[in-house]
DOTI-435384 format. One record per residue: residue in one letter; x, y, z of N, C-alpha, C, O, CB in turn. Coordinates in nm, 3 decimals. Glycine has a CB too. Layout:
residues N
<pt "A" <X Y Z> <X Y Z> <X Y Z> <X Y Z> <X Y Z>>
...
END
This chain:
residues 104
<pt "X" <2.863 1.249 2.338> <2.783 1.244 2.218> <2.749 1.385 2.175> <2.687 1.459 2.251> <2.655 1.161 2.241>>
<pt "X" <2.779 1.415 2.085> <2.708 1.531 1.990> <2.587 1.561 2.020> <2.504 1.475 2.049> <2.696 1.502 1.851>>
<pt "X" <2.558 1.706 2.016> <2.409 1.720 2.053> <2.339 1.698 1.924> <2.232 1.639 1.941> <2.369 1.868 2.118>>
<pt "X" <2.363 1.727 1.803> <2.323 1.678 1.629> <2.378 1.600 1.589> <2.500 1.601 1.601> <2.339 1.758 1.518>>
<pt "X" <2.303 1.481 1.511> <2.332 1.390 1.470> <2.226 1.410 1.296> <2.118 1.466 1.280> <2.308 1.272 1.593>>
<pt "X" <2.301 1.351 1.213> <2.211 1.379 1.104> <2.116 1.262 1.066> <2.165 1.151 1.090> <2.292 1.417 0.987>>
<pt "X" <1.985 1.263 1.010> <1.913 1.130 1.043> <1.873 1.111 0.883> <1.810 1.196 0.820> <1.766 1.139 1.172>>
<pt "X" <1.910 1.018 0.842> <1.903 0.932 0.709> <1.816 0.867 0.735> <1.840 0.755 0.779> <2.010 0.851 0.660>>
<pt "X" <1.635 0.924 0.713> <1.542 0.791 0.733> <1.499 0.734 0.570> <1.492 0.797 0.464> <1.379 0.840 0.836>>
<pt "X" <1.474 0.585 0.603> <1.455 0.514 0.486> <1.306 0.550 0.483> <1.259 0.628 0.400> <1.500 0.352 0.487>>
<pt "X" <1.235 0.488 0.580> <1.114 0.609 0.590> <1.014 0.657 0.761> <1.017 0.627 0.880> <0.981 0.539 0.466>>
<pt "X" <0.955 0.721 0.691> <0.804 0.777 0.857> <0.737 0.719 0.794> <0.716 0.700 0.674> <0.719 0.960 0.912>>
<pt "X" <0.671 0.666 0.960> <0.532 0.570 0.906> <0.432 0.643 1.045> <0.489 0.667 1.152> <0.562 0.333 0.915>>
<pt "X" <0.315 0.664 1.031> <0.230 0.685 1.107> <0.127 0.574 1.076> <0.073 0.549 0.969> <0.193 0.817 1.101>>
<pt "X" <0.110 0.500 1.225> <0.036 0.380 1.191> <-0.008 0.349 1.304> <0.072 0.347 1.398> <0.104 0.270 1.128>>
<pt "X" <-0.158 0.315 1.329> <-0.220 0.274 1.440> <-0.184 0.310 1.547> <-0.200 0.228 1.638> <-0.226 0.168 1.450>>
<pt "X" <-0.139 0.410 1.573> <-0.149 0.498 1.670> <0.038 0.526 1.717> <0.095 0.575 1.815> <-0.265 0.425 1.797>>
<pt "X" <0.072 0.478 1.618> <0.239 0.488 1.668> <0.313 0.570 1.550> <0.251 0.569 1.444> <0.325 0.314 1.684>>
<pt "X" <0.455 0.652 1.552> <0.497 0.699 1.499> <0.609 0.597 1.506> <0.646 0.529 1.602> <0.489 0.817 1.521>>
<pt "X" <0.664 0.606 1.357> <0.756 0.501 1.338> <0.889 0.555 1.267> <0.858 0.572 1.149> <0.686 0.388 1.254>>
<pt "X" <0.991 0.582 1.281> <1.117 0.616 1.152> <1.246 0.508 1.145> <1.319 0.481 1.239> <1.202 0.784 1.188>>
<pt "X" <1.252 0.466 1.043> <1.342 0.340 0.990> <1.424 0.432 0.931> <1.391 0.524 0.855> <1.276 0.213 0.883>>
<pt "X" <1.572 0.393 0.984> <1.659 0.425 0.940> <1.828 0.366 1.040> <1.851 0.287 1.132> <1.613 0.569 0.922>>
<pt "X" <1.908 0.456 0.959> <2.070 0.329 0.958> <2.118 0.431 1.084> <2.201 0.377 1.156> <2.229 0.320 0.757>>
<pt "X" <2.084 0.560 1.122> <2.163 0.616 1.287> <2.179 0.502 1.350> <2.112 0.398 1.347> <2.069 0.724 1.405>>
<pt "X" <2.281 0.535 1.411> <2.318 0.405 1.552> <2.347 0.463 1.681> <2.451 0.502 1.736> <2.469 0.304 1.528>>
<pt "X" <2.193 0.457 1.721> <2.203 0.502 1.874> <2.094 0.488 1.930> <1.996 0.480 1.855> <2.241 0.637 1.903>>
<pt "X" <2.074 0.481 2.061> <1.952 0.395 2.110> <1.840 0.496 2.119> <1.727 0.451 2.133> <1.976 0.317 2.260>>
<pt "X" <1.855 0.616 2.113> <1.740 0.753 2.105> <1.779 0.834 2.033> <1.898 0.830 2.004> <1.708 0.836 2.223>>
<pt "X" <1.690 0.944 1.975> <1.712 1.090 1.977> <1.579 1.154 1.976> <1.471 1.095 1.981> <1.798 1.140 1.856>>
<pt "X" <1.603 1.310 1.966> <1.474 1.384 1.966> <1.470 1.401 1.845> <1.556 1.371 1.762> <1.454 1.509 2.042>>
<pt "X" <1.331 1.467 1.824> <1.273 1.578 1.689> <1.229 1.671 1.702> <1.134 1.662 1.780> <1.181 1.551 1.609>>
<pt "X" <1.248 1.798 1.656> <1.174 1.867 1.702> <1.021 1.910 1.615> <1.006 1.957 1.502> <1.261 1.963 1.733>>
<pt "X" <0.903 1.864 1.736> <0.759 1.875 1.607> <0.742 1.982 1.584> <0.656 1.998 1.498> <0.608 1.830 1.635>>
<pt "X" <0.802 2.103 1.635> <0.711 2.223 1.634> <0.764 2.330 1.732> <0.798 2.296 1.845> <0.560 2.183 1.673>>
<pt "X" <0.771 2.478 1.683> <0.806 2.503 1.796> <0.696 2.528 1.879> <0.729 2.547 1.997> <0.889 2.593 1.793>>
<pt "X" <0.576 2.534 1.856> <0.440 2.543 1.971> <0.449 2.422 2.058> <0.449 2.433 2.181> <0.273 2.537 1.893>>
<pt "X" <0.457 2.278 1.983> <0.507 2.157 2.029> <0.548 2.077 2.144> <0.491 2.017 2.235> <0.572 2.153 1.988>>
<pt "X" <0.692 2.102 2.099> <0.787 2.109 2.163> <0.908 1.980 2.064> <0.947 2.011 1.951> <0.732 2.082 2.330>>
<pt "X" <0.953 1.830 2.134> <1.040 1.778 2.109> <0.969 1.648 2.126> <0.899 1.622 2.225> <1.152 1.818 2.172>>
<pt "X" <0.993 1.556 2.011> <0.969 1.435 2.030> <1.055 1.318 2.046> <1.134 1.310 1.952> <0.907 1.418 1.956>>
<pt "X" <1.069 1.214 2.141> <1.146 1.124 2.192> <1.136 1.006 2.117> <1.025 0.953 2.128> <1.120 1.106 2.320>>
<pt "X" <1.230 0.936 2.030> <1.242 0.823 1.984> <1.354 0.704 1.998> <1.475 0.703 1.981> <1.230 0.855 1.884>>
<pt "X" <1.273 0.617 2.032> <1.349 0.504 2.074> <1.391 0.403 1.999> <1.299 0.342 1.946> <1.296 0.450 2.155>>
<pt "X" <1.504 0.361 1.974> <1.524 0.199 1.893> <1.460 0.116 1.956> <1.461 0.107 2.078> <1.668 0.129 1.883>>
<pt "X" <1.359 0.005 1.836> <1.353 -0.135 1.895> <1.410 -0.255 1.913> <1.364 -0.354 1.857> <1.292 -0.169 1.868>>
<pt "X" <1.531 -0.262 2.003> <1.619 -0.370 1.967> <1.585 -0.501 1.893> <1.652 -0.567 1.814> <1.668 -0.406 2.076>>
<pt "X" <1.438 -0.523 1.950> <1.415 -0.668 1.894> <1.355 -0.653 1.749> <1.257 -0.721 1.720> <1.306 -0.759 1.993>>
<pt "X" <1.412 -0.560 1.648> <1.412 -0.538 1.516> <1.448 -0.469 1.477> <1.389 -0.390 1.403> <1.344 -0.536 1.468>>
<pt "X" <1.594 -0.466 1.517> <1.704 -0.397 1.500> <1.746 -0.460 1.354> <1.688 -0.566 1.332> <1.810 -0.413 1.629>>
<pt "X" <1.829 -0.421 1.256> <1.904 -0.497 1.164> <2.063 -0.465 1.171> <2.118 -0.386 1.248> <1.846 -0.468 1.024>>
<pt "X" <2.117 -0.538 1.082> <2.285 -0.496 1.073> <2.276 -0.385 1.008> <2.357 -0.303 1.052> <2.394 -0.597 0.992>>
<pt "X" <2.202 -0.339 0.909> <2.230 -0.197 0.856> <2.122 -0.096 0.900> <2.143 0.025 0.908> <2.235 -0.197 0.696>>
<pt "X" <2.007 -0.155 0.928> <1.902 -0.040 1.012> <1.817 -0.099 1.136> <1.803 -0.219 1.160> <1.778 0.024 0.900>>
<pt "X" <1.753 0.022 1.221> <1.709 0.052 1.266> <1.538 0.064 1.314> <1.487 0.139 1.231> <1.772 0.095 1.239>>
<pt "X" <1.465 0.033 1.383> <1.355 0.075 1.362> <1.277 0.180 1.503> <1.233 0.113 1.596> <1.287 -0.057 1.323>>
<pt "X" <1.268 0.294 1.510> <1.278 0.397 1.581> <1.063 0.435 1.607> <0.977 0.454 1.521> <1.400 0.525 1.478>>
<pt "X" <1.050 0.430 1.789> <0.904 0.469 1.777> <0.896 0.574 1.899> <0.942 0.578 2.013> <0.791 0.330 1.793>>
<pt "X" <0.814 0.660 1.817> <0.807 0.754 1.904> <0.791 0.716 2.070> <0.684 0.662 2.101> <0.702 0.828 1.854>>
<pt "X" <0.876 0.737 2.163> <0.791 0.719 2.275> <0.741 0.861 2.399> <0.677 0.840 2.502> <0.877 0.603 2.346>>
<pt "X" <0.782 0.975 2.361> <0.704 1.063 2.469> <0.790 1.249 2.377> <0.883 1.281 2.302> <0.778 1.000 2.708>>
<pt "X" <0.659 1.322 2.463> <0.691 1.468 2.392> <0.706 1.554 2.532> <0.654 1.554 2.643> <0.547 1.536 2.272>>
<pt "X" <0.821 1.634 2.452> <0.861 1.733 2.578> <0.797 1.861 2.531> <0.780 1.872 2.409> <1.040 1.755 2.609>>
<pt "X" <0.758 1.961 2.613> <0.755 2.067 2.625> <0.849 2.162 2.516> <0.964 2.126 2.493> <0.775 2.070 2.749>>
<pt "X" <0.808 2.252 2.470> <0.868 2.381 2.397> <0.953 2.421 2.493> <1.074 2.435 2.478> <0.767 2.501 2.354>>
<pt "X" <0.864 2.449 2.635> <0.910 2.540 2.699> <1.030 2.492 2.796> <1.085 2.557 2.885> <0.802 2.599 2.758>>
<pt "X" <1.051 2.378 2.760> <1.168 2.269 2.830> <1.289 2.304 2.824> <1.328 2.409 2.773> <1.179 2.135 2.772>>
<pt "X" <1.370 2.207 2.883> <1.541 2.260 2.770> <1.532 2.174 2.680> <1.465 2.071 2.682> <1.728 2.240 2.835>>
<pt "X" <1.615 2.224 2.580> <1.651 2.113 2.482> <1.716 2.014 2.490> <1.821 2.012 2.554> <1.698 2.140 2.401>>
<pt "X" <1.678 1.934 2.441> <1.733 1.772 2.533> <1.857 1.710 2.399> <1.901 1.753 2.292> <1.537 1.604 2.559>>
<pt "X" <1.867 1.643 2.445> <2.041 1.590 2.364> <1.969 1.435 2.294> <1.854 1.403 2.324> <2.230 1.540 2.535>>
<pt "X" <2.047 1.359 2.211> <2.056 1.420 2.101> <1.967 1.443 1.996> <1.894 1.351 1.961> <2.132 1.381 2.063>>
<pt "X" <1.963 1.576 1.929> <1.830 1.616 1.845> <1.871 1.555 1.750> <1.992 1.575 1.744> <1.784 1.766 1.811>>
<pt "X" <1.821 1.455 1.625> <1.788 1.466 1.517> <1.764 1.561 1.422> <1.651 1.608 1.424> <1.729 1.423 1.524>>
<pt "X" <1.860 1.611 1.319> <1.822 1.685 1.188> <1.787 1.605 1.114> <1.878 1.531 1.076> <1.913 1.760 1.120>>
<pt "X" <1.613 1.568 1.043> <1.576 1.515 0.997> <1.576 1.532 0.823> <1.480 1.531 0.746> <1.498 1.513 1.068>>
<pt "X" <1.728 1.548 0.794> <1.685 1.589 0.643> <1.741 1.473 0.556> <1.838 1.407 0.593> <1.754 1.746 0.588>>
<pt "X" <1.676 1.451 0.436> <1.622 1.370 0.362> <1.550 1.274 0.361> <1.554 1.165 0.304> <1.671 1.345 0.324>>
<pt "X" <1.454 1.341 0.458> <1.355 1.195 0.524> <1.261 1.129 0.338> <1.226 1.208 0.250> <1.167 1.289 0.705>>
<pt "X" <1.253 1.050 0.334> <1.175 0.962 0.197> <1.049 0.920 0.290> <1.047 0.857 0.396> <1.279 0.792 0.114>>
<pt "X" <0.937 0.982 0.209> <0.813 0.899 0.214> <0.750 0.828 0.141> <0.644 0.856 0.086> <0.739 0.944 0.235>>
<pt "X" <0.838 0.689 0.132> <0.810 0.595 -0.001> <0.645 0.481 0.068> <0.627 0.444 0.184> <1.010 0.466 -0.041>>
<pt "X" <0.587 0.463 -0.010> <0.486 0.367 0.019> <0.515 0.210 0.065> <0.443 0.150 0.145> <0.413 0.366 -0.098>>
<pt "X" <0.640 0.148 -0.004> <0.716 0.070 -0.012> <0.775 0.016 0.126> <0.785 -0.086 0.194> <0.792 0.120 -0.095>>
<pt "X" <0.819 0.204 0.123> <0.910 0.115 0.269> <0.846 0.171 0.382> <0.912 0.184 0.485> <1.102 0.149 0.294>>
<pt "X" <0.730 0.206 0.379> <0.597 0.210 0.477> <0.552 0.097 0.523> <0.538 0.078 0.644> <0.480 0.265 0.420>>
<pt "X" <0.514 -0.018 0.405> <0.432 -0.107 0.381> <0.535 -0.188 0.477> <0.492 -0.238 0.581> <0.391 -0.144 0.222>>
<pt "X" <0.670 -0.200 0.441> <0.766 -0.299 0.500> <0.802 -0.270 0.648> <0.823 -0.356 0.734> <0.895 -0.301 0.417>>
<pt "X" <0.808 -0.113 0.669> <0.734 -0.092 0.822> <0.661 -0.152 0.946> <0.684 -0.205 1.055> <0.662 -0.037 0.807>>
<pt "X" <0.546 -0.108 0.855> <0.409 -0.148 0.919> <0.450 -0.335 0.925> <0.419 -0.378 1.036> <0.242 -0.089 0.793>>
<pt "X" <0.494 -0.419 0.854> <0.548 -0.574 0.840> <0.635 -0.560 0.947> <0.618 -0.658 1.020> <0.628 -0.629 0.690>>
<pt "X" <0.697 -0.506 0.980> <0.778 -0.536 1.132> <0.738 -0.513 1.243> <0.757 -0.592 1.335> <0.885 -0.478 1.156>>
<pt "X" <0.658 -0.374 1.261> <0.589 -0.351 1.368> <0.486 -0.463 1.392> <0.463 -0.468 1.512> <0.533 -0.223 1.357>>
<pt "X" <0.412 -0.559 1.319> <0.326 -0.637 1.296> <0.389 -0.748 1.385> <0.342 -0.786 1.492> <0.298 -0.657 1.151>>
<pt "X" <0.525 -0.805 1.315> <0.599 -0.915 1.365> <0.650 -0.889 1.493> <0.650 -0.983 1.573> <0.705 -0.951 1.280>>
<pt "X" <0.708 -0.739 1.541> <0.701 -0.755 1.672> <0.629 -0.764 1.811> <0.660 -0.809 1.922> <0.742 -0.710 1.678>>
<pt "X" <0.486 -0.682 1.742> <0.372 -0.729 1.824> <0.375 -0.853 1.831> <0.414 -0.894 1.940> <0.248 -0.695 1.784>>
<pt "X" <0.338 -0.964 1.725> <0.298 -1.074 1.766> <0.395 -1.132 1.845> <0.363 -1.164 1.960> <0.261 -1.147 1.671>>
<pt "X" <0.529 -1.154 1.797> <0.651 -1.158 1.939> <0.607 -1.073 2.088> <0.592 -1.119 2.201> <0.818 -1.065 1.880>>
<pt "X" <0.600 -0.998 2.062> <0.558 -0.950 2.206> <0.476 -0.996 2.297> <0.501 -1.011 2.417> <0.513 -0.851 2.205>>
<pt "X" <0.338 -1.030 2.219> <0.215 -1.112 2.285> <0.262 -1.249 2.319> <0.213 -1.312 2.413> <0.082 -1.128 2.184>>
<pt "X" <0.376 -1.306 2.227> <0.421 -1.475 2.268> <0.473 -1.455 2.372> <0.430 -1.541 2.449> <0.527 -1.566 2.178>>
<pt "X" <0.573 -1.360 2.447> <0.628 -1.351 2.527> <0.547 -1.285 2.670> <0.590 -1.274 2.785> <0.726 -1.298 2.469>>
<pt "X" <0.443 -1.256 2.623> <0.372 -1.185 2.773> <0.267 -1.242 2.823> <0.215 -1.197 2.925> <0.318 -1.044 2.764>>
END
């Protein structure tokens, strides 16, 4: 795998305490980088709201600056911060909680 991959998000959602990016990459992680004081942020697909054409990606853990750089980074360019497809976001993360709680 390529260490860059280019990331086409439909959108970022910051919501109740989770970082969220929807978009069509096909791969089960990558990083970001927040900062270089920072360091790198880890995002995961949620399979169980996955689609045929996208994705729904949540932050799950931050590395160190002072780390190595971890594989594969995300170039996050043309990220859209539409309200729209926030709103429709936040509607999945919603539906998979409540799936989640049926199942636990």
């Amino acid at each position: 795998m390529s260490n860059r991959l280019d990331l086409h998000a439909d959108a970022v959602v910051f919501l109740n305490g989770f970082v969220t990016i929807e978009s069509e990459v096909d791969v089960p992680e990558f990083w970001i980088e927040l900062g270089p004081s920072v360091g790198w942020g880890r995002f995961e697909r949620l399979e169980e709201i996955k689609t045929k054409d996208e994705a729904l990606f949540v932050l799950c853990g931050v590395r160190s600056a002072h780390e190595p750089v971890p594989s594969p980074i995300a170039s996050p360019l043309g990220v859209l911060w539409r309200r729209r497809a926030a709103i429709e976001a936040q509607r999945r993360i919603s539906t998979y909680r409540r799936r989640a709680d049926q199942i636990g």
